[in-house]
N, C-alpha and C positions, 0 to 999 in steps of 0.2 A: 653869414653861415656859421659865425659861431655862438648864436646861438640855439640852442639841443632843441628847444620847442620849435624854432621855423625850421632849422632841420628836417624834424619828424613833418612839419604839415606840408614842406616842398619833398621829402621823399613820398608823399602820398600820392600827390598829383601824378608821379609819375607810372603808379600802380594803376592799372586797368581792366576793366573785364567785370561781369556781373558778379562773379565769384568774390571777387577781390570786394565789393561795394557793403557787404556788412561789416566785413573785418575792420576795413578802411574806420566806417563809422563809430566803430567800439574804440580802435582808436584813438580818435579825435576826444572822444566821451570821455577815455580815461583821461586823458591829456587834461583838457578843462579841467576835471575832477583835483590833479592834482596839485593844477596853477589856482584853482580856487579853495584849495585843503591849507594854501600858505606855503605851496612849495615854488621857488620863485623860477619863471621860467629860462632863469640862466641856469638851473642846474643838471649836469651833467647827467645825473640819476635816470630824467627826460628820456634821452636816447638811447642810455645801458639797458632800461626794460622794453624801450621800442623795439630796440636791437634783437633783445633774446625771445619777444614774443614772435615776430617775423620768423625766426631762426624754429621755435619749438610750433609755431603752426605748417610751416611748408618747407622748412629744409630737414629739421632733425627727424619729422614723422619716416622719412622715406630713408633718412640716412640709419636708422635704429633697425629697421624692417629687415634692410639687406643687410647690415650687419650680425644681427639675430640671426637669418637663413644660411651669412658665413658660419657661424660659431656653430650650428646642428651640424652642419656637412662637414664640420675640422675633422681632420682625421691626422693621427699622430704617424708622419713617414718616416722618410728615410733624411729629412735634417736633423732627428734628434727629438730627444723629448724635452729638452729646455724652451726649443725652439715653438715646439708644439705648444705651451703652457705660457709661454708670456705672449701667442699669437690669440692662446684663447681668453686669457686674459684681458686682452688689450682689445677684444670685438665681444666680451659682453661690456668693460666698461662703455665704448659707442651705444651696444646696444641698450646700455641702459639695466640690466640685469641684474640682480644680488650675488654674488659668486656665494654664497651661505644657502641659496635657495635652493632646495633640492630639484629640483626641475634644471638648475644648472649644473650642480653636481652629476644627474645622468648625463647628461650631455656629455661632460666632460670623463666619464666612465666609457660611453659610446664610443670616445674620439679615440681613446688609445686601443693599440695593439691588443690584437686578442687576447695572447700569455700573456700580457702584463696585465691586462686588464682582470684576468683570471688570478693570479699568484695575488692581485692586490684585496679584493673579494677575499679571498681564502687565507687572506692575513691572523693572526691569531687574536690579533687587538681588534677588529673588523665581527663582532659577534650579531644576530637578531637582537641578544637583552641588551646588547652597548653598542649603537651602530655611531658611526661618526657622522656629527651634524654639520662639519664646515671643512669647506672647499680646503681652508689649510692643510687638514688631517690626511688626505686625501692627496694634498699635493704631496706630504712629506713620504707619504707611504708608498706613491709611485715611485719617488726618487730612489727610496731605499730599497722598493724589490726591485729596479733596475740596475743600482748599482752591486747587488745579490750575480744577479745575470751574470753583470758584466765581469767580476770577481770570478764564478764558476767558466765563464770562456777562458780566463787567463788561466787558471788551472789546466782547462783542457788543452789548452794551447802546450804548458810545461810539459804534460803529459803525453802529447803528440810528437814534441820535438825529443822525447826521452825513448820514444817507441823506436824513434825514426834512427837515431844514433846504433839503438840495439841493433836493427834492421842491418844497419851500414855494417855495424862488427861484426855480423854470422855472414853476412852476405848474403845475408836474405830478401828476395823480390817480394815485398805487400803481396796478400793476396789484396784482390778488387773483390769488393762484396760491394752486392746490392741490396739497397735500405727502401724503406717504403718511403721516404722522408729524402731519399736523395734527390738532389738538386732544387728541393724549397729553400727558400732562405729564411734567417735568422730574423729577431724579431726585432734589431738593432738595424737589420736592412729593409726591412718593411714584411717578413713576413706574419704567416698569423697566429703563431704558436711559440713560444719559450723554445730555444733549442735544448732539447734533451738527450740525444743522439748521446751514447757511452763509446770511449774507445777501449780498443779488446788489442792486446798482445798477440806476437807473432805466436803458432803453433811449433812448440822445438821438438827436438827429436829426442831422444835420452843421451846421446851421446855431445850435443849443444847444451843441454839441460847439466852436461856435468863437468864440461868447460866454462858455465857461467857460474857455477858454486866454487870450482878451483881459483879464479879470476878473482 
């Protein structure tokens, strides 16, 4: 068994079925072809292309298929969008796909979040007379109008806890206002829109309004 040509002709024997009885023969044909080309049948080469025709006639066709029908249906959630981009990455390489192709480029426009998907479209480098032709372009400019997002929540965030503080020192109760956008989530927790939501200061009275300028 070690040598790669009776290998391949005792792997054969044990393939069965009408289906199997061309392939089998092509085979055998190449086989001959290249013990009589001068390739001698101890070498290795023998079973490396036995190997990968087996593999690209009946395991990779189905294994590429499903993984193509993974990568359309990716949808960028709630692990992140790092997580999203090397999962789509890593099932068009199975699938076998150009990540430069434009056909995978939508795809990978489709998968993400709708504001981002949106904010990156509407990028200023992203024009009809100069569109970007490769998947890189495209990764780089998700990242940076995500990490835009992310930058603008910290803000709000400083700006909530600075409202909140004022809040504590008048002794003033929030009002509760209702938003049309209350209780969607954010596009960092899988909702489908950039948070845009602005926050608005308490309402003083003149007499709060002139102990904040004495202060």
């Amino acid at each position: 068994m070690s040598n790669p040509a009776i290998c391949i002709t005792t792997a054969l024997t044990y393939m069965q079925g009408n289906m199997m009885e061309p392939w089998k023969e092509e085979q055998m044909t190449k086989l001959e072809a290249c013990i009589a080309g001068g390739t001698a049948d101890t070498k290795e080469i023998h079973w490396t292309e036995f190997e990968q025709a087996f593999k690209d006639s009946f395991t990779n066709a189905n294994r590429k298929q499903e993984a193509f029908n993974s990568l359309i249906k990716l949808k960028h959630g709630s692990d992140g969008l790092d997580i999203f981009i090397s999962e789509f990455k890593q099932l068009a390489t199975v699938a076998g796909v150009q990540l430069n192709d434009h056909r995978t480029i939508y795809h990978f426009k489709q998968g993400l979040k709708s504001g981002l998907m949106q904010a990156s479209i509407a990028s200023n480098t992203d024009t009809p007379q100069n569109p970007w032709t490769t998947f890189q372009e495209w990764e780089d400019n998700a990242h940076s109008c995500h990490l835009k997002w992310v930058h603008s929540q910290e803000f709000k965030r400083q700006n909530n806890n600075r409202w909140q503080g004022l809040y504590q020192a008048l002794g003033i109760k929030p009002k509760s206002r209702s938003h049309p956008n209350q209780g969607q989530r954010t596009t960092t927790q899988g909702g489908n829109a950039m948070d845009i939501d602005t926050m608005r200061g308490p309402e003083l009275s003149d007499k709060q309004k002139a102990e904040l300028m004495t202060s």
